[in-house]
N, CA, C and O atoms as a GROMACS GRO file, in nm:
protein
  460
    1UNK      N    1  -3.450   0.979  -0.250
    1UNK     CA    2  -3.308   1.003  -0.255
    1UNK      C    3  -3.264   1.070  -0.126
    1UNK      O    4  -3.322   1.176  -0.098
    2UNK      N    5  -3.198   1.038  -0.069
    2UNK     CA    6  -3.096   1.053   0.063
    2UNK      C    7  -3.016   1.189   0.004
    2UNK      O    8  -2.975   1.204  -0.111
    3UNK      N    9  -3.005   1.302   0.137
    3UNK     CA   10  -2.963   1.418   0.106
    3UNK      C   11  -2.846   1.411   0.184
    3UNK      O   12  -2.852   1.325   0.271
    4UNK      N   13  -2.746   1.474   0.178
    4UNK     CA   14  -2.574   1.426   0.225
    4UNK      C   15  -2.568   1.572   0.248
    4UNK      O   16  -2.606   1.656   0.167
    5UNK      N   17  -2.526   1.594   0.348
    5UNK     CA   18  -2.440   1.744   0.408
    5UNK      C   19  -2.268   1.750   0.411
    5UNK      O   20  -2.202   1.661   0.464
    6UNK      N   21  -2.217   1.850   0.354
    6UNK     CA   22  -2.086   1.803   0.333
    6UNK      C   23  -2.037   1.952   0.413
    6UNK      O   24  -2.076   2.067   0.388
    7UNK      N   25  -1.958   1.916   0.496
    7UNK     CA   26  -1.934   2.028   0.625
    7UNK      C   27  -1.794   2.111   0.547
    7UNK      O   28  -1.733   2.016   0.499
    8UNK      N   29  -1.746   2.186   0.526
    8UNK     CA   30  -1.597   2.250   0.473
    8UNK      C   31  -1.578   2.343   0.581
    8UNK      O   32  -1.680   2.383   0.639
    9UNK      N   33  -1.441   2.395   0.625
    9UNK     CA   34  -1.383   2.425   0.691
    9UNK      C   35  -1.268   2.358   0.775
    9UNK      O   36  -1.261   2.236   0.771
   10UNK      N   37  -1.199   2.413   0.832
   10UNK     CA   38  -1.096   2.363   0.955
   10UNK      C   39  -1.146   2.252   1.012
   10UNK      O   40  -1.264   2.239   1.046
   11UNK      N   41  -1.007   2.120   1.029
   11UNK     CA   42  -1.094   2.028   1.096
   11UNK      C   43  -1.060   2.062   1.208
   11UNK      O   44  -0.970   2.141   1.235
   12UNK      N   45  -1.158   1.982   1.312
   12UNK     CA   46  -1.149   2.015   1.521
   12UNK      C   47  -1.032   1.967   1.574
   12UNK      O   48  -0.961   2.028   1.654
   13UNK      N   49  -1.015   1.866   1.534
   13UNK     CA   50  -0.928   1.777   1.595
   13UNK      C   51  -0.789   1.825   1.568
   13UNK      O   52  -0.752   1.863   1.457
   14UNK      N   53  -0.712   1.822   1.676
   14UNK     CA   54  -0.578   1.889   1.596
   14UNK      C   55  -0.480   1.735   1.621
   14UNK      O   56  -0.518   1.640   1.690
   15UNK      N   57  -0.339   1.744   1.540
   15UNK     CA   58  -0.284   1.599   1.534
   15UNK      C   59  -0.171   1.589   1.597
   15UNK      O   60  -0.097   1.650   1.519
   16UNK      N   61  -0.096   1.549   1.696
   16UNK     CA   62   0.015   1.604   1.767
   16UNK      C   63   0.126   1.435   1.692
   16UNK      O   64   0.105   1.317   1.663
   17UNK      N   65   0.236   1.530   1.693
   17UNK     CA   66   0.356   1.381   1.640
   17UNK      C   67   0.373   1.326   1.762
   17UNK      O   68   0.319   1.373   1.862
   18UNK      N   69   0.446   1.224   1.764
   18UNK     CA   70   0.473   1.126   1.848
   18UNK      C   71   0.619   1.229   1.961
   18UNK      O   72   0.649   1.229   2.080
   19UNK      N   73   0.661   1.286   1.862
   19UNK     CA   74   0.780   1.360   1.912
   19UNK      C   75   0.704   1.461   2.020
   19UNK      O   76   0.718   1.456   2.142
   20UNK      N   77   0.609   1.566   1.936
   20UNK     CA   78   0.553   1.655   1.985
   20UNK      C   79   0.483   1.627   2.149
   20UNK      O   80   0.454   1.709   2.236
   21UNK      N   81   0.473   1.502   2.148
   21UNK     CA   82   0.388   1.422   2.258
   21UNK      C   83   0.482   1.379   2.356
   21UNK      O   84   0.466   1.426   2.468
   22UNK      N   85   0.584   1.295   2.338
   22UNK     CA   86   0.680   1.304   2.397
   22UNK      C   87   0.760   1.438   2.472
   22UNK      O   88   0.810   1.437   2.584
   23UNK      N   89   0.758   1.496   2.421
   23UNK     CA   90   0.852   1.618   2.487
   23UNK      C   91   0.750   1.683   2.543
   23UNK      O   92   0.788   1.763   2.629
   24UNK      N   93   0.620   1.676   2.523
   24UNK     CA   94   0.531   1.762   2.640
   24UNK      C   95   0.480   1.681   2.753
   24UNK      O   96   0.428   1.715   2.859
   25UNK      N   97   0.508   1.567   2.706
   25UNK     CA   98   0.526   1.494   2.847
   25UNK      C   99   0.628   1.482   2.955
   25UNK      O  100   0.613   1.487   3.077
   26UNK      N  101   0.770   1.461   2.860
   26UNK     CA  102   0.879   1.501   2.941
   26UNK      C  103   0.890   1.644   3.013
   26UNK      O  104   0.970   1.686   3.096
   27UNK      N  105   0.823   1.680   2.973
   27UNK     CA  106   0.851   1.856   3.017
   27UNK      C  107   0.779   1.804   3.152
   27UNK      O  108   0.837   1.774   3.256
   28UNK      N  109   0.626   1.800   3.127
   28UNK     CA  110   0.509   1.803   3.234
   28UNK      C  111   0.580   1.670   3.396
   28UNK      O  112   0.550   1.648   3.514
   29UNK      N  113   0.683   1.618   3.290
   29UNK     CA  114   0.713   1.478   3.427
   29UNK      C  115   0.823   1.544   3.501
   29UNK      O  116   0.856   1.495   3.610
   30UNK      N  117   0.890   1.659   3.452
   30UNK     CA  118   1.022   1.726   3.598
   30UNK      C  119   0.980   1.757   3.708
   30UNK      O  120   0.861   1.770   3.734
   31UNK      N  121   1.069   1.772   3.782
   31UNK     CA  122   1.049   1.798   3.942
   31UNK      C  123   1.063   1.950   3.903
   31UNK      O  124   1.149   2.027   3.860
   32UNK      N  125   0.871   1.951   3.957
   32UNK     CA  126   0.818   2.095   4.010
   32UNK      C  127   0.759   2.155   3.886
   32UNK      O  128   0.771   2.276   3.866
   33UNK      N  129   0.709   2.092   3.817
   33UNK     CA  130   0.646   2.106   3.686
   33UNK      C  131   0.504   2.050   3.753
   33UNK      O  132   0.488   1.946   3.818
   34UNK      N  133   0.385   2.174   3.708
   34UNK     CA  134   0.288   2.149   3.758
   34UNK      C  135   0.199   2.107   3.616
   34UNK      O  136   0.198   2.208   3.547
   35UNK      N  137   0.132   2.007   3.554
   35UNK     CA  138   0.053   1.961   3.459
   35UNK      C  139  -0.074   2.072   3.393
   35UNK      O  140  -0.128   2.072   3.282
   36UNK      N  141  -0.086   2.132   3.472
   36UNK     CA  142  -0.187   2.254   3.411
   36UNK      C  143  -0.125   2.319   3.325
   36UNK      O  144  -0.156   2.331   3.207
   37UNK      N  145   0.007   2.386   3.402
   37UNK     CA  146   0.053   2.512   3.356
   37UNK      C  147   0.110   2.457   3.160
   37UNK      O  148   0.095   2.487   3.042
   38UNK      N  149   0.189   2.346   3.266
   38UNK     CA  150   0.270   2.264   3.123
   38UNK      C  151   0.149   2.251   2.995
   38UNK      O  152   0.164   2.307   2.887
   39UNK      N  153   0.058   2.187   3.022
   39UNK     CA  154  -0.064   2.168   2.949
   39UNK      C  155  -0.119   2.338   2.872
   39UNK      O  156  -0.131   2.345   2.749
   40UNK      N  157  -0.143   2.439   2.944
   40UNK     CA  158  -0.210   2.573   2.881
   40UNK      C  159  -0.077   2.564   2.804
   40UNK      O  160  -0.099   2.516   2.693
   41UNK      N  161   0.086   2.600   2.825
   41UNK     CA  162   0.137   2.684   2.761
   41UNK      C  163   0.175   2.580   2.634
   41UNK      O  164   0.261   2.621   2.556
   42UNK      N  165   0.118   2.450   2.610
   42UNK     CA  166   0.109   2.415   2.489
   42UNK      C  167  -0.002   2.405   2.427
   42UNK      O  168  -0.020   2.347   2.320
   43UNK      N  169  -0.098   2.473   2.506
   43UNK     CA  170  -0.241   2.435   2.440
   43UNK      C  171  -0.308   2.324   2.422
   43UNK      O  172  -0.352   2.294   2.311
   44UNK      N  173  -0.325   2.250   2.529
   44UNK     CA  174  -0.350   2.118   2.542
   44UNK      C  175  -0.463   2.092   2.657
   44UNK      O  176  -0.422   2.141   2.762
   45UNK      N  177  -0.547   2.051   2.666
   45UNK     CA  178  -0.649   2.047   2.768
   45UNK      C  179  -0.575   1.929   2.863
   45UNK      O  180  -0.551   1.818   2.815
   46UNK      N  181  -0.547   1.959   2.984
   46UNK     CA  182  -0.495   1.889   3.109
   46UNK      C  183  -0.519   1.718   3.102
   46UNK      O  184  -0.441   1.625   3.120
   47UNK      N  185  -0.690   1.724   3.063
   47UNK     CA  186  -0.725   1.593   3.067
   47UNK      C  187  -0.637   1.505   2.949
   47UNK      O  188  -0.576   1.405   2.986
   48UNK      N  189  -0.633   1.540   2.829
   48UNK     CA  190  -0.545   1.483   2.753
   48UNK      C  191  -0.396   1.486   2.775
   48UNK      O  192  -0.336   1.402   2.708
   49UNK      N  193  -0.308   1.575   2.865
   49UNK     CA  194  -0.210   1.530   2.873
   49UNK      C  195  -0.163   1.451   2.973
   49UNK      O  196  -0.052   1.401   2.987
   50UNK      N  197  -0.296   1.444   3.065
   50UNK     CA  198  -0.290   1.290   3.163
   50UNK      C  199  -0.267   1.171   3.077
   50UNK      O  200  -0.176   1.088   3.075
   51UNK      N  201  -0.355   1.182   3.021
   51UNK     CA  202  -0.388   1.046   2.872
   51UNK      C  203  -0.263   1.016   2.834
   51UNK      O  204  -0.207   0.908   2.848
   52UNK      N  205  -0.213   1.131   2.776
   52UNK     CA  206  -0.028   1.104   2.752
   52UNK      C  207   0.044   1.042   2.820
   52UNK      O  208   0.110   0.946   2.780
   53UNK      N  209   0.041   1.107   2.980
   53UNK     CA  210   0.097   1.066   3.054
   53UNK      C  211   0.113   0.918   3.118
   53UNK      O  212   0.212   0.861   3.163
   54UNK      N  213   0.004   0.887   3.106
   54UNK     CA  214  -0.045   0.729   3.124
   54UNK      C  215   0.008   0.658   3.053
   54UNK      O  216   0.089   0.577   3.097
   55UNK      N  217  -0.009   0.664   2.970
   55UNK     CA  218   0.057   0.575   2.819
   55UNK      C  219   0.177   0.563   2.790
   55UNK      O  220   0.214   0.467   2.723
   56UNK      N  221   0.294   0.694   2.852
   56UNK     CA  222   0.388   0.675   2.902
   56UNK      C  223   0.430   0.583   2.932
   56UNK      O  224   0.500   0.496   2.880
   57UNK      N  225   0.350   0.614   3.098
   57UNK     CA  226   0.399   0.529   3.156
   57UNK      C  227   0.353   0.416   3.180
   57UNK      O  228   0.366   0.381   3.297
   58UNK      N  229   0.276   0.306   3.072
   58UNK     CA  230   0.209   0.199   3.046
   58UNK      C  231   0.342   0.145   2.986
   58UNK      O  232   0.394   0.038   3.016
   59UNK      N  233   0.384   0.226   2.906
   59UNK     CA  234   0.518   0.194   2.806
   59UNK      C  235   0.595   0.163   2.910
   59UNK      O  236   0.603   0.045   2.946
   60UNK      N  237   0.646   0.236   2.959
   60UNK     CA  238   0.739   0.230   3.078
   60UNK      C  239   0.755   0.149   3.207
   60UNK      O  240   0.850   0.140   3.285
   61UNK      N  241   0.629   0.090   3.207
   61UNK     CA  242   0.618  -0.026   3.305
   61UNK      C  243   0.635  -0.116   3.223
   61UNK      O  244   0.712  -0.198   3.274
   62UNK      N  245   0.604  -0.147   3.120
   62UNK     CA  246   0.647  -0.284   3.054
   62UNK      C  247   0.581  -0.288   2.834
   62UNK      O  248   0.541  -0.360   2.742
   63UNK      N  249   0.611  -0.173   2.867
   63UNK     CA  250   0.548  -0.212   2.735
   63UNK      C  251   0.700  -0.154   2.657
   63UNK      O  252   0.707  -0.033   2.678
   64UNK      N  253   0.782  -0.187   2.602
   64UNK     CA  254   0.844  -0.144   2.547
   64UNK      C  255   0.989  -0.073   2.579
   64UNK      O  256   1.076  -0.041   2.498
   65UNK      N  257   0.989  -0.055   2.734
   65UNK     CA  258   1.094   0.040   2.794
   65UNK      C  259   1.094   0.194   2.766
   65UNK      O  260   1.189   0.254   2.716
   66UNK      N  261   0.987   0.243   2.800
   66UNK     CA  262   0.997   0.364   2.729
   66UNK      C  263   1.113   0.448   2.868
   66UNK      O  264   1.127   0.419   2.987
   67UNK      N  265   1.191   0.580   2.763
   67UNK     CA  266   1.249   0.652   2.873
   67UNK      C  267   1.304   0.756   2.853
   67UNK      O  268   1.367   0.750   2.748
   68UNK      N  269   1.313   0.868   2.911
   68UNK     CA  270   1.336   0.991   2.832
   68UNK      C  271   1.500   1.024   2.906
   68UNK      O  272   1.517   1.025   3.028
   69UNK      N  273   1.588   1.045   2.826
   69UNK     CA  274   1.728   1.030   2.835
   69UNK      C  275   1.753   1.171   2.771
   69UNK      O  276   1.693   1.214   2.673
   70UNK      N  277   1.887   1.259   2.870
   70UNK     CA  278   1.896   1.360   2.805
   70UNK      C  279   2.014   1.334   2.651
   70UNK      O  280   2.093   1.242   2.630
   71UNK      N  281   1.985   1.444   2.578
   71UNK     CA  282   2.044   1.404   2.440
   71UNK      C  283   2.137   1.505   2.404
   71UNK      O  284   2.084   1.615   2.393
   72UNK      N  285   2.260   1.500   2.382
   72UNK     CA  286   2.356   1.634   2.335
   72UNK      C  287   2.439   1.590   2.183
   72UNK      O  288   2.518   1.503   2.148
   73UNK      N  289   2.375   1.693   2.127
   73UNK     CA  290   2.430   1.670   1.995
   73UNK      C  291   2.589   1.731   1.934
   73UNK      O  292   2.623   1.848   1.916
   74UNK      N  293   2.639   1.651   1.919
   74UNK     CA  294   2.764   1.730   1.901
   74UNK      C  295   2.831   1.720   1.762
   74UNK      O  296   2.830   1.616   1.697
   75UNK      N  297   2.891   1.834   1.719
   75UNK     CA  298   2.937   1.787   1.574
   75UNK      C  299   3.066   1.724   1.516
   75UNK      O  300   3.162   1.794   1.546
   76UNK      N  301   3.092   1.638   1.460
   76UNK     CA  302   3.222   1.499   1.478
   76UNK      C  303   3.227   1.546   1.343
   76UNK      O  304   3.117   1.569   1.293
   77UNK      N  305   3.334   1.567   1.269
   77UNK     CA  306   3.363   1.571   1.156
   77UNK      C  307   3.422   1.408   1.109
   77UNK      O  308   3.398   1.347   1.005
   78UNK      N  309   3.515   1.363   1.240
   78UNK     CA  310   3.550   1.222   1.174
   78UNK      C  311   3.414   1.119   1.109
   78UNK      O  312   3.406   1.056   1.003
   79UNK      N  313   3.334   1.132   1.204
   79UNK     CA  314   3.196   1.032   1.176
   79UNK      C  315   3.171   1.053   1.061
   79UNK      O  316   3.181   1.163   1.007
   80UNK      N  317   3.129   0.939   1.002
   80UNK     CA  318   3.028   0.925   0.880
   80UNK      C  319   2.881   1.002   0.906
   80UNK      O  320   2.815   1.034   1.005
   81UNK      N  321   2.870   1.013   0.780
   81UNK     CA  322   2.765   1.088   0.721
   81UNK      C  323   2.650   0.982   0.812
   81UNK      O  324   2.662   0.861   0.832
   82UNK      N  325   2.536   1.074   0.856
   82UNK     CA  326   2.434   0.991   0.906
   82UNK      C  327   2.470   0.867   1.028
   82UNK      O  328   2.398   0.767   1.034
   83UNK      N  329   2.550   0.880   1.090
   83UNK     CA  330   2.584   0.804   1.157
   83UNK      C  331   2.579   0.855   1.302
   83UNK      O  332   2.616   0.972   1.307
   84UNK      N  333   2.540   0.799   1.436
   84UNK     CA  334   2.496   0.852   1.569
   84UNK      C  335   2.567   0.760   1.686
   84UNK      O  336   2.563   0.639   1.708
   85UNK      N  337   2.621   0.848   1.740
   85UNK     CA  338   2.692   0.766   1.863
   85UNK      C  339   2.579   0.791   1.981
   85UNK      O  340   2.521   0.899   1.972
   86UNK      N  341   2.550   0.722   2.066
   86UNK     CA  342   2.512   0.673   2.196
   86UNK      C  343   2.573   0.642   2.290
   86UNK      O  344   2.603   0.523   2.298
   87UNK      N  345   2.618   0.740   2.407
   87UNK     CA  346   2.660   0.735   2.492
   87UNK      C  347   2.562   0.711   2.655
   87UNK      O  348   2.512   0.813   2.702
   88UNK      N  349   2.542   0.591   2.722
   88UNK     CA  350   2.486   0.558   2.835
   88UNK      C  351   2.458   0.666   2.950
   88UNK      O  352   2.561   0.729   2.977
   89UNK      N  353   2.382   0.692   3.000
   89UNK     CA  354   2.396   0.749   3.113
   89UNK      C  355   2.482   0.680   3.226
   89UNK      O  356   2.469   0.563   3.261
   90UNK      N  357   2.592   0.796   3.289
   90UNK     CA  358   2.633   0.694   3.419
   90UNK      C  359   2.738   0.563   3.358
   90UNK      O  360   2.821   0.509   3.431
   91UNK      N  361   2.726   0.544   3.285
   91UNK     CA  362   2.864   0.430   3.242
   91UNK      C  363   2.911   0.475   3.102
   91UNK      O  364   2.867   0.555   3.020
   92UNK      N  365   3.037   0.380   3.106
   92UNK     CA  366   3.096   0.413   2.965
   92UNK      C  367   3.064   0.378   2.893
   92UNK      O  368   3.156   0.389   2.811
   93UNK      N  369   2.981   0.332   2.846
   93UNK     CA  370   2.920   0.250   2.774
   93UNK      C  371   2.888   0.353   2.630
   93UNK      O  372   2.827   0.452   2.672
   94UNK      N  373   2.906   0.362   2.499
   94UNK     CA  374   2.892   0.375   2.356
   94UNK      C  375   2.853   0.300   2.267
   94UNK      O  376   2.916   0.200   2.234
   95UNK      N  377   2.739   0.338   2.209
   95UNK     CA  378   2.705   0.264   2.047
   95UNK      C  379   2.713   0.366   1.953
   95UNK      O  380   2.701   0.489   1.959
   96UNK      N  381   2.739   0.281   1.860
   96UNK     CA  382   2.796   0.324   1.735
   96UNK      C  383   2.650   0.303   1.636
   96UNK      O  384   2.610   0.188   1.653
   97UNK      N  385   2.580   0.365   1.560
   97UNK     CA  386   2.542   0.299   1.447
   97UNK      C  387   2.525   0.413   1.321
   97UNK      O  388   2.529   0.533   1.348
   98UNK      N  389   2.507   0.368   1.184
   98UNK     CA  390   2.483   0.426   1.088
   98UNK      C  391   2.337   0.443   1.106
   98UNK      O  392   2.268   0.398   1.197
   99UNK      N  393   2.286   0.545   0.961
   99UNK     CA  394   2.126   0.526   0.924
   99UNK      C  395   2.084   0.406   0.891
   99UNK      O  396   1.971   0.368   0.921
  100UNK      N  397   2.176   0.329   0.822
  100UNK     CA  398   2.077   0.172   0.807
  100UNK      C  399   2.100   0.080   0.911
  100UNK      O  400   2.138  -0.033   0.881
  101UNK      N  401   2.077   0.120   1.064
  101UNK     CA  402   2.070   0.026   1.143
  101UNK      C  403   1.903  -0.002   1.179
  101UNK      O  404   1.811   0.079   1.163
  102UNK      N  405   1.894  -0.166   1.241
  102UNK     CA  406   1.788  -0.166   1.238
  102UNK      C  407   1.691  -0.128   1.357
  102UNK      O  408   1.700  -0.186   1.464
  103UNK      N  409   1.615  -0.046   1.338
  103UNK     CA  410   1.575   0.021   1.461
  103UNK      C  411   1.509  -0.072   1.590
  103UNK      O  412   1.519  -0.050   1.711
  104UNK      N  413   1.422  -0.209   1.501
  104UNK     CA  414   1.402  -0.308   1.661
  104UNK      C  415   1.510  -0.360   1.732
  104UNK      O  416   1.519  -0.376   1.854
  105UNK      N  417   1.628  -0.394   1.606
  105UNK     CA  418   1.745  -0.487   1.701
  105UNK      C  419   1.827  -0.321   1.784
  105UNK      O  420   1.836  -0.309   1.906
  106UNK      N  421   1.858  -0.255   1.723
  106UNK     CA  422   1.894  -0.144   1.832
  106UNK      C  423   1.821  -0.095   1.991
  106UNK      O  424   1.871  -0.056   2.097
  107UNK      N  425   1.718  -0.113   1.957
  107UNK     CA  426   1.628  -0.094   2.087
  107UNK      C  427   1.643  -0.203   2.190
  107UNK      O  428   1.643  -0.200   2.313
  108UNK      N  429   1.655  -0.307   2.097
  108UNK     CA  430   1.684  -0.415   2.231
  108UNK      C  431   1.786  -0.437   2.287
  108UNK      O  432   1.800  -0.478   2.402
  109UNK      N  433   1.882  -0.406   2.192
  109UNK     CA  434   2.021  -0.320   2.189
  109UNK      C  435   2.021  -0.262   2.387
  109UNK      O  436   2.039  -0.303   2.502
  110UNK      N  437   1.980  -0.124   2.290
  110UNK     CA  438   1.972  -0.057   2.419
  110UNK      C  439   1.898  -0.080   2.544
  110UNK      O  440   1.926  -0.033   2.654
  111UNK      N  441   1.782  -0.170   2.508
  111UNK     CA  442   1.722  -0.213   2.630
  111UNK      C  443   1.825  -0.319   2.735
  111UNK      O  444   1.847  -0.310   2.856
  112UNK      N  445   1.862  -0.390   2.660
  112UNK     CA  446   1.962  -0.504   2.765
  112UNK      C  447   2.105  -0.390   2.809
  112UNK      O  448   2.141  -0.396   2.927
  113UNK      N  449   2.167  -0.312   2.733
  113UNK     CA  450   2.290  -0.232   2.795
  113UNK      C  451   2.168  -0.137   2.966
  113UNK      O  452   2.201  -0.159   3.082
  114UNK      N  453   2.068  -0.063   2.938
  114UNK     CA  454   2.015  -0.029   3.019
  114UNK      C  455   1.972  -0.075   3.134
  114UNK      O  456   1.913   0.005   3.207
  115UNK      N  457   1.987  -0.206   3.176
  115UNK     CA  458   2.018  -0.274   3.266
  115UNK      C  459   2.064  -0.341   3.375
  115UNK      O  460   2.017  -0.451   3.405
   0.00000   0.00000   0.00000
């Protein structure tokens, strides 16, 4: 009979969101932002937030359009409930959508206005 070790405690690996990943990348990509520093003061070993960084910008060369756009939230009493306006950088450009829009056709949405 085969003896099985069953380890308990904390797991190693810690799990970062997609959000969480994003914004420590955006941080680490400004002018005069050095990748170490950005990396310790989130607790992140340098080498992995290269990894991030890459993948980025793998996205960003062609995988998807990735792009980090600044965001200001403002509060509209006229708007519907759950509903988000999008304003372009640099042009006049506005979208309108509710929560049940669909998030691929919006992206492409925004990918062709970004253009």
């Amino acid at each position: 009979m085969a003896t099985v070790t069953v380890l308990s405690g904390p797991e190693r690996r810690r799990r970062w969101a997609s959000s969480e990943k994003a914004s420590i990348v955006e941080e680490s990509l400004k002018p005069g932002a050095v990748v170490t520093a950005v990396a310790r003061r989130h607790d992140v070993h340098p080498k992995l937030l290269h990894h991030w960084r890459r993948q980025a910008k793998r996205l960003a060369d062609g995988g998807g359009g990735l792009q980090f756009l600044p965001v200001a939230v403002t509060p509209s009493v006229r708007e519907a409930e759950g509903s988000i306006e999008i304003e372009l950088a640099g042009s006049s450009v506005r979208v309108r959508v509710d929560a049940a829009v669909d998030e691929a056709a919006l992206g492409r949405v925004l990918r062709a206005l970004g253009r």
